[in-house]
N, CA, C and O atoms as a GROMACS GRO file, in nm:
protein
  540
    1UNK      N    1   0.685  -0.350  -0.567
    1UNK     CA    2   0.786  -0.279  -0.639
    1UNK      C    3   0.923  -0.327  -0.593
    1UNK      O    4   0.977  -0.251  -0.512
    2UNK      N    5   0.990  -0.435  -0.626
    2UNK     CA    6   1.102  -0.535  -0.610
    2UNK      C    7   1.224  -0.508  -0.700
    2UNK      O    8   1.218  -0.549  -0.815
    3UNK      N    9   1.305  -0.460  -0.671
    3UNK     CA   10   1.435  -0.481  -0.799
    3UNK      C   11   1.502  -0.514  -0.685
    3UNK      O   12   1.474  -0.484  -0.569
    4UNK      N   13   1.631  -0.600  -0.743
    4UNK     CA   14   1.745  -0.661  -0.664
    4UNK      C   15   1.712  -0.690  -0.508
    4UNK      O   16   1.764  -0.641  -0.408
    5UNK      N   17   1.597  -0.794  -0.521
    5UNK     CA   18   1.552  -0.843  -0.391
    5UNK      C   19   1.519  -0.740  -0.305
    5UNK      O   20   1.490  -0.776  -0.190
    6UNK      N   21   1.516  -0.622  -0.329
    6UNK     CA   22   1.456  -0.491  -0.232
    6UNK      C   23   1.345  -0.480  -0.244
    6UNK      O   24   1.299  -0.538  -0.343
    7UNK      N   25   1.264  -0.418  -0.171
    7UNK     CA   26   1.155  -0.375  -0.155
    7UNK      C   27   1.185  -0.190  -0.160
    7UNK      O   28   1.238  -0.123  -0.071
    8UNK      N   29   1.127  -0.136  -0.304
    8UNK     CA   30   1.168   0.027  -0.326
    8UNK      C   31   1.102   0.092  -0.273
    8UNK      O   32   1.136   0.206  -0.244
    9UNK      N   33   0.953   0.031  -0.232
    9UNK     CA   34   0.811   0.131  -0.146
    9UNK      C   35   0.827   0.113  -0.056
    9UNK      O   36   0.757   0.181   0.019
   10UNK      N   37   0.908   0.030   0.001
   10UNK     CA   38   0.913   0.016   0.128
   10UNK      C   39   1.056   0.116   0.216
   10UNK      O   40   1.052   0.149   0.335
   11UNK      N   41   1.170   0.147   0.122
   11UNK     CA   42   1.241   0.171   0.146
   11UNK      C   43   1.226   0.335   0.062
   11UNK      O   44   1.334   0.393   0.051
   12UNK      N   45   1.129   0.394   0.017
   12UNK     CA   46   1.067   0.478  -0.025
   12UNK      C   47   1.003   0.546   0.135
   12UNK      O   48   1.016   0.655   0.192
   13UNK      N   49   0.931   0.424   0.166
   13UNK     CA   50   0.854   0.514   0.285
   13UNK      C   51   0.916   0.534   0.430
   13UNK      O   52   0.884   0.616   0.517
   14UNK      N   53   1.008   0.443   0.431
   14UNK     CA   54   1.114   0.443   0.519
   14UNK      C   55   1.174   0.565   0.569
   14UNK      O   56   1.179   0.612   0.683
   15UNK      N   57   1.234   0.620   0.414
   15UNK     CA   58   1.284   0.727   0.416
   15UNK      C   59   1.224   0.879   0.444
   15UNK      O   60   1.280   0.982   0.482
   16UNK      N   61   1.098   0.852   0.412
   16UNK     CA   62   1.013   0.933   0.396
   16UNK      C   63   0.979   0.934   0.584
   16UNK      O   64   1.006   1.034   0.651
   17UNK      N   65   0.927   0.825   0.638
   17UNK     CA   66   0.926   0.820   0.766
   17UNK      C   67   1.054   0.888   0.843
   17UNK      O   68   1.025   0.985   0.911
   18UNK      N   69   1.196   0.849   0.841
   18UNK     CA   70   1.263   0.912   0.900
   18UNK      C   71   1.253   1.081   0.879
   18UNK      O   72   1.223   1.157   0.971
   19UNK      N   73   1.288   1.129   0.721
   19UNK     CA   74   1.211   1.270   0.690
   19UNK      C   75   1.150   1.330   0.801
   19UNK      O   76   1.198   1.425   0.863
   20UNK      N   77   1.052   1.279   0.825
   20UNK     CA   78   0.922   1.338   0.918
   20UNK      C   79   0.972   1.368   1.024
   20UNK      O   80   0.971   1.484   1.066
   21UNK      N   81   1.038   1.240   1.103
   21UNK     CA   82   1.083   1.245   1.203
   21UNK      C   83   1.163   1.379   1.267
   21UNK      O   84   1.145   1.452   1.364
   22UNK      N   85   1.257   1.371   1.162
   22UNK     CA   86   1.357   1.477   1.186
   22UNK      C   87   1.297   1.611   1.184
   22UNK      O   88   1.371   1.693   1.238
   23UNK      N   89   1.187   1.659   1.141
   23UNK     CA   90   1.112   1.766   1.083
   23UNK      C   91   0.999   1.789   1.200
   23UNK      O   92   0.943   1.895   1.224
   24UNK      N   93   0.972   1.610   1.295
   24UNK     CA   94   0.862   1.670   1.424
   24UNK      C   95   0.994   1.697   1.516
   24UNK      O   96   0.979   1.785   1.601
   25UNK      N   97   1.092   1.648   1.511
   25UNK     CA   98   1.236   1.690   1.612
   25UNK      C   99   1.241   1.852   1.588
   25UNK      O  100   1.192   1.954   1.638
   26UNK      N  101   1.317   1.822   1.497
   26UNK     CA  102   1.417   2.027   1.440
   26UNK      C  103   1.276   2.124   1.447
   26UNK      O  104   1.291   2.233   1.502
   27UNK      N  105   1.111   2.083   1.382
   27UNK     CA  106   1.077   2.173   1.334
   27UNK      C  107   0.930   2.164   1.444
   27UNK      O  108   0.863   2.265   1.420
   28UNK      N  109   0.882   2.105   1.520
   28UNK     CA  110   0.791   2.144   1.598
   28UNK      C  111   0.847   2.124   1.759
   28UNK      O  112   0.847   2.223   1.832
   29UNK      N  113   0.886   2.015   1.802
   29UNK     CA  114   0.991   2.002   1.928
   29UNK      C  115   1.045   2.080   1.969
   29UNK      O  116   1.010   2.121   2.080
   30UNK      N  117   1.185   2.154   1.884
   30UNK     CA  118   1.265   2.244   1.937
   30UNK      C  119   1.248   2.339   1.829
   30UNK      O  120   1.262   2.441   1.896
   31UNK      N  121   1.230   2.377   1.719
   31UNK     CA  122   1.169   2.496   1.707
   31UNK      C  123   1.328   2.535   1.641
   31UNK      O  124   1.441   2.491   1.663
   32UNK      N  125   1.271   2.644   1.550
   32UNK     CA  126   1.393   2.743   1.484
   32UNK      C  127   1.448   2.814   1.528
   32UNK      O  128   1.567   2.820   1.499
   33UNK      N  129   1.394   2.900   1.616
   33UNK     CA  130   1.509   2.990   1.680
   33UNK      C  131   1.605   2.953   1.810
   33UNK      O  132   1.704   3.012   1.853
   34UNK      N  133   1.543   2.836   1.854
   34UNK     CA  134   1.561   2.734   1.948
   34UNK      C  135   1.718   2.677   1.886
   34UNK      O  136   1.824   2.699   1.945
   35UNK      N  137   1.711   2.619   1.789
   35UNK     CA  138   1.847   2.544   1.707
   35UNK      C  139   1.899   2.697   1.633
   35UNK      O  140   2.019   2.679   1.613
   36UNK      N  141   1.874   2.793   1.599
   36UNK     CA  142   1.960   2.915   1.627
   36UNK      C  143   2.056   2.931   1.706
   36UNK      O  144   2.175   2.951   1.682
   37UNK      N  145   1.974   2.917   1.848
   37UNK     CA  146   2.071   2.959   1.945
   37UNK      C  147   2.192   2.875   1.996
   37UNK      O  148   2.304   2.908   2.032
   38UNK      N  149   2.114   2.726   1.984
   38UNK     CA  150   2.204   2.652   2.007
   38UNK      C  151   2.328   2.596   1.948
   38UNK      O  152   2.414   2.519   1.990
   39UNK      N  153   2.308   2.670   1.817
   39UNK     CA  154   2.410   2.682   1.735
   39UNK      C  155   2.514   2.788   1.749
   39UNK      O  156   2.631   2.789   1.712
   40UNK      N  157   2.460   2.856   1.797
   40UNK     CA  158   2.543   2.985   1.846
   40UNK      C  159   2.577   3.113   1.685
   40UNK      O  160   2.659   3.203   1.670
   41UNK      N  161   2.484   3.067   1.610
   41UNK     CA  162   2.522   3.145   1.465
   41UNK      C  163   2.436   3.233   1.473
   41UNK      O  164   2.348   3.248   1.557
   42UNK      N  165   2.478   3.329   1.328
   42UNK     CA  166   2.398   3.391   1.289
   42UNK      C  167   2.297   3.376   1.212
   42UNK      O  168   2.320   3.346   1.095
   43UNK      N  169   2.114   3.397   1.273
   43UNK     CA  170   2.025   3.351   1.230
   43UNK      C  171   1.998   3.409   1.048
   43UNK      O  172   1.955   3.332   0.963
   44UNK      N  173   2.029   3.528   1.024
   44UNK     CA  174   2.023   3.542   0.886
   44UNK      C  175   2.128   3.400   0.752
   44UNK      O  176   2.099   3.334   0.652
   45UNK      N  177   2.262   3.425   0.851
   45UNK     CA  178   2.336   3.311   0.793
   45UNK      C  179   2.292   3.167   0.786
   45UNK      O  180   2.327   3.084   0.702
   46UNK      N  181   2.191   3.144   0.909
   46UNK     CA  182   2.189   3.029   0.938
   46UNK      C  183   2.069   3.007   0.832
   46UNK      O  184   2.061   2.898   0.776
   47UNK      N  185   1.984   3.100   0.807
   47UNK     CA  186   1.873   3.052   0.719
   47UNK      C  187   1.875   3.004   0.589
   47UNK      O  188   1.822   2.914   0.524
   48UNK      N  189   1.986   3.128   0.565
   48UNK     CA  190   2.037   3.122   0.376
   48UNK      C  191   2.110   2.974   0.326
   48UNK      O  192   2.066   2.896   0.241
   49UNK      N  193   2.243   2.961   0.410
   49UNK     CA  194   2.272   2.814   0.438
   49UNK      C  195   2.186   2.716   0.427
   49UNK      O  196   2.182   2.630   0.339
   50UNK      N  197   2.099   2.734   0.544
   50UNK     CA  198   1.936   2.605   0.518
   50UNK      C  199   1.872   2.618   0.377
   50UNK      O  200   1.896   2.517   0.311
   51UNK      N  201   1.823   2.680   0.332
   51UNK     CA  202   1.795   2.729   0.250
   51UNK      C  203   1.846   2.665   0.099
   51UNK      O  204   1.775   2.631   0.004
   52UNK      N  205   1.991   2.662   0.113
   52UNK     CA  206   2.064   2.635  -0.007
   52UNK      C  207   2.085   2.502   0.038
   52UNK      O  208   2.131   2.436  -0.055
   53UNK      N  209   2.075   2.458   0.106
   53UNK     CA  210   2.124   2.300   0.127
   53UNK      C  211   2.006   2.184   0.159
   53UNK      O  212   2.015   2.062   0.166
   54UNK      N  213   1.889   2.278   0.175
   54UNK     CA  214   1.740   2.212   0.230
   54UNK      C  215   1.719   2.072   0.077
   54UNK      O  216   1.689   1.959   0.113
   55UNK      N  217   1.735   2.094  -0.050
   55UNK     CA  218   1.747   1.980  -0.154
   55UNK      C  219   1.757   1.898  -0.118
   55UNK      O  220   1.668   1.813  -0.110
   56UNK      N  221   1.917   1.884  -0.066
   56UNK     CA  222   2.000   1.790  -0.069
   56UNK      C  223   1.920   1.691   0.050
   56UNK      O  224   1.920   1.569   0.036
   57UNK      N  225   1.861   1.752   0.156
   57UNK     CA  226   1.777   1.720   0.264
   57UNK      C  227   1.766   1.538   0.254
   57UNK      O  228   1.825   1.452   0.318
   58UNK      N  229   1.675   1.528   0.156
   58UNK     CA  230   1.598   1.416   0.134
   58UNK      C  231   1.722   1.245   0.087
   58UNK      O  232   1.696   1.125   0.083
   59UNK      N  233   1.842   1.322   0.064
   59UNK     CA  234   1.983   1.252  -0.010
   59UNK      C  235   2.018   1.133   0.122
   59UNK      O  236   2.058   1.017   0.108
   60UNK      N  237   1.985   1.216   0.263
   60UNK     CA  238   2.080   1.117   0.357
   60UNK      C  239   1.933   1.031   0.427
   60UNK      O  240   1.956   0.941   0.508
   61UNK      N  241   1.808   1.057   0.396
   61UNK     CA  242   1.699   0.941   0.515
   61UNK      C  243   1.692   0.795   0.370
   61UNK      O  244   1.677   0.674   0.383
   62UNK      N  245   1.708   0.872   0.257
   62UNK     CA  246   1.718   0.770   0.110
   62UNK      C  247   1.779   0.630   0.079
   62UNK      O  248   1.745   0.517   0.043
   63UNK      N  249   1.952   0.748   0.136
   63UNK     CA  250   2.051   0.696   0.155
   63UNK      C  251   2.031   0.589   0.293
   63UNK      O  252   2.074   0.477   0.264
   64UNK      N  253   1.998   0.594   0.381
   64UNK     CA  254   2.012   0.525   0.505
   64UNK      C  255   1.911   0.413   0.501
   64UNK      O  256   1.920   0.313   0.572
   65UNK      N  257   1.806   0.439   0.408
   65UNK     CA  258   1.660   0.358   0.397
   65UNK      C  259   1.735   0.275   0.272
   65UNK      O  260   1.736   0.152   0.280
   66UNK      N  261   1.775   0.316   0.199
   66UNK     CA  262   1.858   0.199   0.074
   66UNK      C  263   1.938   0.121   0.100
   66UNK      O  264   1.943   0.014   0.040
   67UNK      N  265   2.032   0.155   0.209
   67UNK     CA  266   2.168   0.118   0.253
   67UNK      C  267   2.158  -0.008   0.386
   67UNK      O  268   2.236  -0.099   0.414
   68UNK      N  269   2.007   0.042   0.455
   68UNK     CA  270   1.975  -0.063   0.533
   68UNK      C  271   1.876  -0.169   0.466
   68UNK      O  272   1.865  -0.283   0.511
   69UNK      N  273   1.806  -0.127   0.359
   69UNK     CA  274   1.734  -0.222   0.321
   69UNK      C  275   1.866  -0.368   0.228
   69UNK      O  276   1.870  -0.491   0.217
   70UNK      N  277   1.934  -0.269   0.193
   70UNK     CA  278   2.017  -0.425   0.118
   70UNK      C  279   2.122  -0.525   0.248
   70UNK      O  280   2.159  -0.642   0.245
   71UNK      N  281   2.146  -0.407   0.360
   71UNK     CA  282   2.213  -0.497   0.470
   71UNK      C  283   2.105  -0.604   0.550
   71UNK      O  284   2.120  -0.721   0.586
   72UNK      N  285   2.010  -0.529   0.557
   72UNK     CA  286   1.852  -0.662   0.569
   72UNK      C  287   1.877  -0.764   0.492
   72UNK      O  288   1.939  -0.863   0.532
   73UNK      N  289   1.826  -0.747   0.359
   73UNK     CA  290   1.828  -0.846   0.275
   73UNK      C  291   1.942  -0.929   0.257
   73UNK      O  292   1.919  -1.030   0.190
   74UNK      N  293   2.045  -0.916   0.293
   74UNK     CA  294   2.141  -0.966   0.317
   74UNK      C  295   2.148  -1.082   0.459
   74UNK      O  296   2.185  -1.199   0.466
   75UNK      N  297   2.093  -0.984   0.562
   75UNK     CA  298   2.132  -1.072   0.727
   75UNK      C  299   1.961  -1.147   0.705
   75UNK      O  300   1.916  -1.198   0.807
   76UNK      N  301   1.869  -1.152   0.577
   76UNK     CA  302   1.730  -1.209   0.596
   76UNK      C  303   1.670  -1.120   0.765
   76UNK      O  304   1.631  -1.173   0.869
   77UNK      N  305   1.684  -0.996   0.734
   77UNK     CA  306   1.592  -0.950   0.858
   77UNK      C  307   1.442  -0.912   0.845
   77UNK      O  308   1.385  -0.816   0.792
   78UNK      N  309   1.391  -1.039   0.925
   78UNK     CA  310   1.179  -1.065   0.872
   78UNK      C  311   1.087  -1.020   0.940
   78UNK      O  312   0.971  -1.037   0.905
   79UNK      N  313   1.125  -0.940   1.072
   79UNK     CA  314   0.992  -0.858   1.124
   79UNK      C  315   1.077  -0.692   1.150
   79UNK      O  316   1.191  -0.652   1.130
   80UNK      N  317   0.925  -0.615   1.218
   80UNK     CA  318   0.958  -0.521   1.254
   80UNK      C  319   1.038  -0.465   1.359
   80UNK      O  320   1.103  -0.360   1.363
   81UNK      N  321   1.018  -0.583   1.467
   81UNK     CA  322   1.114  -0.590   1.578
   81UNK      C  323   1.311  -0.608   1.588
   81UNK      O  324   1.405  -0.545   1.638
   82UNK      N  325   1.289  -0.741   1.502
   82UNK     CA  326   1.460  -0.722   1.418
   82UNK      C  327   1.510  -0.595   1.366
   82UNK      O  328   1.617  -0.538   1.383
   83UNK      N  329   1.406  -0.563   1.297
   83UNK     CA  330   1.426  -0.442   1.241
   83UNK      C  331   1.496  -0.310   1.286
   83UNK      O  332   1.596  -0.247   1.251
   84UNK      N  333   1.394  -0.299   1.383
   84UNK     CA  334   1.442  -0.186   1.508
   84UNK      C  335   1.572  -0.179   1.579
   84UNK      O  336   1.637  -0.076   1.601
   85UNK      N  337   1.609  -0.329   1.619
   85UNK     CA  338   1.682  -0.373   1.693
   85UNK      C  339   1.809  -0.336   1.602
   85UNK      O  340   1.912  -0.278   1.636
   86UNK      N  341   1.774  -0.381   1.487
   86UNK     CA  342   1.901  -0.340   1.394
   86UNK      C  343   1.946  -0.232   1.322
   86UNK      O  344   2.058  -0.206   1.278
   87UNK      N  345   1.850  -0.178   1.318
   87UNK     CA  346   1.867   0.008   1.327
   87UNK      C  347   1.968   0.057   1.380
   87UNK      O  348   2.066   0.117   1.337
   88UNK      N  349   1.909   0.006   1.546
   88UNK     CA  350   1.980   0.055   1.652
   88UNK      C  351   2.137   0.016   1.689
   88UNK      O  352   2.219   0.075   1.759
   89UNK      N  353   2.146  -0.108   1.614
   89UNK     CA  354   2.288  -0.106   1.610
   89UNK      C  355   2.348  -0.047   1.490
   89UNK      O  356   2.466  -0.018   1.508
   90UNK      N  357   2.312  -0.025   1.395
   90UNK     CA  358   2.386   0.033   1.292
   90UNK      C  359   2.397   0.195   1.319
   90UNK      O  360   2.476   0.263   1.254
   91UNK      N  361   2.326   0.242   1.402
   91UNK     CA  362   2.340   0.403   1.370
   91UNK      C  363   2.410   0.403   1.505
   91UNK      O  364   2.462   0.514   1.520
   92UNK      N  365   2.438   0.309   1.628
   92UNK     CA  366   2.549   0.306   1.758
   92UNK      C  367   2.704   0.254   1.648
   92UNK      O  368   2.820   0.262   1.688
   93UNK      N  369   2.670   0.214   1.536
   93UNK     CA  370   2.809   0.164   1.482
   93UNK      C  371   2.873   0.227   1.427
   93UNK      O  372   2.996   0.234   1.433
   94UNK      N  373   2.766   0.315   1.328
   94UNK     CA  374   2.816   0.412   1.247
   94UNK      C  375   2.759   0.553   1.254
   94UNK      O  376   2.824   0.648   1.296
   95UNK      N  377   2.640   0.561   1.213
   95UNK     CA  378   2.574   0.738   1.197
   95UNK      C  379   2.635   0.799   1.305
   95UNK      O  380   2.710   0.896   1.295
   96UNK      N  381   2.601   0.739   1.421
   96UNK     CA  382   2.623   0.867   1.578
   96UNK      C  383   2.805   0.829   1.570
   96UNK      O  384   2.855   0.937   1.538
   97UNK      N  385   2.903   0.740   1.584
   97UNK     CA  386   3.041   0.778   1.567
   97UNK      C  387   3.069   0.882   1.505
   97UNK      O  388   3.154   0.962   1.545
   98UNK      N  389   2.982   0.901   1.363
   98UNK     CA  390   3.024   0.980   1.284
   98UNK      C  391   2.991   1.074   1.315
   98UNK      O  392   3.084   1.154   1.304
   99UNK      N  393   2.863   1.142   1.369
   99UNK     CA  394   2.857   1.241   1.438
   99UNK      C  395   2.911   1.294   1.518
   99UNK      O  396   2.916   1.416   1.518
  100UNK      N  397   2.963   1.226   1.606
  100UNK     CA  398   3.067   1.244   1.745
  100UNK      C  399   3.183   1.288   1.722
  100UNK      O  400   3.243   1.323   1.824
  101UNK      N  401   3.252   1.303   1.600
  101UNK     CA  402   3.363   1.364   1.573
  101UNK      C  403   3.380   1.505   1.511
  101UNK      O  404   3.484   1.570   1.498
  102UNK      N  405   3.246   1.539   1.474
  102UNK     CA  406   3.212   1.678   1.477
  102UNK      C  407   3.199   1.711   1.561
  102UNK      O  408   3.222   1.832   1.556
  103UNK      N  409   3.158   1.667   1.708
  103UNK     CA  410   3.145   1.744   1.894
  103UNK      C  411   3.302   1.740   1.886
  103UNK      O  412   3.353   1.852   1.885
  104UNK      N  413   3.387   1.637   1.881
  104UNK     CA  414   3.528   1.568   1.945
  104UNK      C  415   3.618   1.707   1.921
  104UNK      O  416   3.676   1.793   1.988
  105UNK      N  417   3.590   1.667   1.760
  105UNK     CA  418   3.725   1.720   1.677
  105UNK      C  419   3.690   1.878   1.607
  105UNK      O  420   3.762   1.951   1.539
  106UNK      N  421   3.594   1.890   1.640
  106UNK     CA  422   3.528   2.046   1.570
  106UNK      C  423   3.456   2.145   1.679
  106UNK      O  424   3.474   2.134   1.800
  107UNK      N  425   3.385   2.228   1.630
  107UNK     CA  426   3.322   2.324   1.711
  107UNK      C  427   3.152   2.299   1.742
  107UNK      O  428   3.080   2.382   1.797
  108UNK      N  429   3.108   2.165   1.692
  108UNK     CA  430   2.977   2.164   1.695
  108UNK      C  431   2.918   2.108   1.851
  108UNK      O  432   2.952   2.004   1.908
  109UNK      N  433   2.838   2.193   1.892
  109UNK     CA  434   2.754   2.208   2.023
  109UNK      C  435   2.763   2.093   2.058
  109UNK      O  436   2.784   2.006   1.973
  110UNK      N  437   2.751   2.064   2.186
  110UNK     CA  438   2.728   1.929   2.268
  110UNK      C  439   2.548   1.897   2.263
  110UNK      O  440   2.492   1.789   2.247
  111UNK      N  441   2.487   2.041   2.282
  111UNK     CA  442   2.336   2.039   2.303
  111UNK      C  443   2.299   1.981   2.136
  111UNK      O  444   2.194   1.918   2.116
  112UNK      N  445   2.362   2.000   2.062
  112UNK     CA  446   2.296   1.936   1.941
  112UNK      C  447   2.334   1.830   1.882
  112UNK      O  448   2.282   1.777   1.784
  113UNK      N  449   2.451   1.789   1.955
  113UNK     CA  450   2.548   1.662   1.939
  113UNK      C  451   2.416   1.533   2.019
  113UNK      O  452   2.394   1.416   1.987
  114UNK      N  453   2.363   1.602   2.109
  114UNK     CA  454   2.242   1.453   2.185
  114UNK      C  455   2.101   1.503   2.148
  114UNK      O  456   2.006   1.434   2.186
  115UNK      N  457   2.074   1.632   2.066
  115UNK     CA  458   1.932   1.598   1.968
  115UNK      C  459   2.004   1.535   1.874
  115UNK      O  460   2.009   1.414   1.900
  116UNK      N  461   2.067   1.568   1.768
  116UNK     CA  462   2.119   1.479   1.684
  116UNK      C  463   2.148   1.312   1.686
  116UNK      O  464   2.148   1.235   1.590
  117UNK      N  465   2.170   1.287   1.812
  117UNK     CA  466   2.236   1.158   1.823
  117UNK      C  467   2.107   1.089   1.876
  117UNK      O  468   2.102   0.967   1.892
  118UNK      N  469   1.998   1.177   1.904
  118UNK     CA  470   1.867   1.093   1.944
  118UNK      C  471   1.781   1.081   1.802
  118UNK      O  472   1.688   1.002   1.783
  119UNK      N  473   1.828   1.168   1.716
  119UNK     CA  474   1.753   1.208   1.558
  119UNK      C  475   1.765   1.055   1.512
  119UNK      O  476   1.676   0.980   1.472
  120UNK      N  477   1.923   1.026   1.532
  120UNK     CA  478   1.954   0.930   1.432
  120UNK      C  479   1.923   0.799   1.489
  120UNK      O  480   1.892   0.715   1.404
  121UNK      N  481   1.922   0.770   1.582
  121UNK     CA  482   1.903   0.656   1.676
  121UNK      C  483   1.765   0.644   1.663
  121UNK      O  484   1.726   0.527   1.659
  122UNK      N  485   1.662   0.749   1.654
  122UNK     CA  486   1.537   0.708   1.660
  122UNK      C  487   1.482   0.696   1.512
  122UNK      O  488   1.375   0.634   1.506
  123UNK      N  489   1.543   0.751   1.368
  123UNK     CA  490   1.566   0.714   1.280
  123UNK      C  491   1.609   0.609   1.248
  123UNK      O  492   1.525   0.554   1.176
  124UNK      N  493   1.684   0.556   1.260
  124UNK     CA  494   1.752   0.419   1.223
  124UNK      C  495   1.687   0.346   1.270
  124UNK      O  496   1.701   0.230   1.230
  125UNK      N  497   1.582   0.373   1.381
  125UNK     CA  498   1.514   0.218   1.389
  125UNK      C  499   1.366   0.201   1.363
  125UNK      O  500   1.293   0.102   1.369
  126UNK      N  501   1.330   0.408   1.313
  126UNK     CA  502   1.199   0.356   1.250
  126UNK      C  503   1.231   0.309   1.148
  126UNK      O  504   1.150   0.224   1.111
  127UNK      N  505   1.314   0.324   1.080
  127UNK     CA  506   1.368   0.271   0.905
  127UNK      C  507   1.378   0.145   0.906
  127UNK      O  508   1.356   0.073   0.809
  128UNK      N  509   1.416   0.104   1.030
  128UNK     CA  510   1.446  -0.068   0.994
  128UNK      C  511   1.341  -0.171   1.087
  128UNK      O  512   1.345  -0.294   1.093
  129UNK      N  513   1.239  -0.070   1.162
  129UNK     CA  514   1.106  -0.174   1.155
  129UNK      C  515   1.012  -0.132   1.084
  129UNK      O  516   0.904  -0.190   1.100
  130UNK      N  517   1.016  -0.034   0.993
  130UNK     CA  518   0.925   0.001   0.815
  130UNK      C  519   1.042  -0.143   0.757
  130UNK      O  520   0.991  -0.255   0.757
  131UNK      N  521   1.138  -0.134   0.727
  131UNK     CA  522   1.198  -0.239   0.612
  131UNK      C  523   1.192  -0.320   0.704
  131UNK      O  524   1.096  -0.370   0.645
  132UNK      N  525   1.204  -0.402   0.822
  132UNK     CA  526   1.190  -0.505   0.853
  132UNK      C  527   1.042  -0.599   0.887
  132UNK      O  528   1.026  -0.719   0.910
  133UNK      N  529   0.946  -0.481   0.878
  133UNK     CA  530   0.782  -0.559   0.906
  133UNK      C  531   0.731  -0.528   0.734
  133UNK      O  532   0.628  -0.587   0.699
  134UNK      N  533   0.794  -0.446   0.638
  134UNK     CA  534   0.678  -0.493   0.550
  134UNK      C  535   0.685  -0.564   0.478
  134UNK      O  536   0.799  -0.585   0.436
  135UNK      N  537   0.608  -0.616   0.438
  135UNK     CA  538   0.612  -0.750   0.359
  135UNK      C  539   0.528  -0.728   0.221
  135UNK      O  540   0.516  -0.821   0.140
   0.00000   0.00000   0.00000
């Protein structure tokens, strides 16, 4: 399944892989009332919020699995190992900066500023040894 030199199942399952990820992190690892607290909110608020925004969920592992598959195809990145490797620099270049300015410049937790920043780091490089080993 190929359009514009991509691979879409691949960058389909990619996304789908990171998905998971984040879901054995937030949702069996540390647990809901666990990221409650560490949020310091209110758990009724905090649910309804989730709740209304849980859709959109699937918009940013899509986004990151699309966005790395055409920067691949671009740098010709051909195994799973490149892959990883290049994950890992794209989410130290960009995802976690960008995160870091919600700890810096806002009110968001430090304790969820380094699950988060391990979410994305370990995301970004299953995504890019799924798009970089399949063939």
């Amino acid at each position: 399944m190929r359009a514009a030199g991509i691979n879409w199942l691949a960058v389909i399952a990619a996304a789908v892989a990171f998905y998971l990820l984040g879901f054995l992190i937030y949702g069996v690892l540390i647990g809901e009332e666990q990221l409650v607290a560490m949020m310091g909110t209110d758990p009724a608020a905090s649910k309804e919020a989730e709740q209304a925004r849980m859709p959109f969920g699937v918009l940013m592992p899509l986004a990151t699995a699309a966005f790395m598959a055409l920067i691949f195809k671009w740098g010709q990145v051909a195994n799973a190992v490149t892959g990883a490797r290049w994950g890992a620099v794209i989410a130290l270049a960009s995802a976690v900066p960008g995160l870091w300015y919600g700890w810096v410049y806002g009110d968001y937790p430090a304790g969820m500023a380094v699950i988060d920043t391990a979410h994305l780091l370990l995301g970004h490089m299953a995504v890019g040894a799924i798009l970089g080993g399949w063939r």
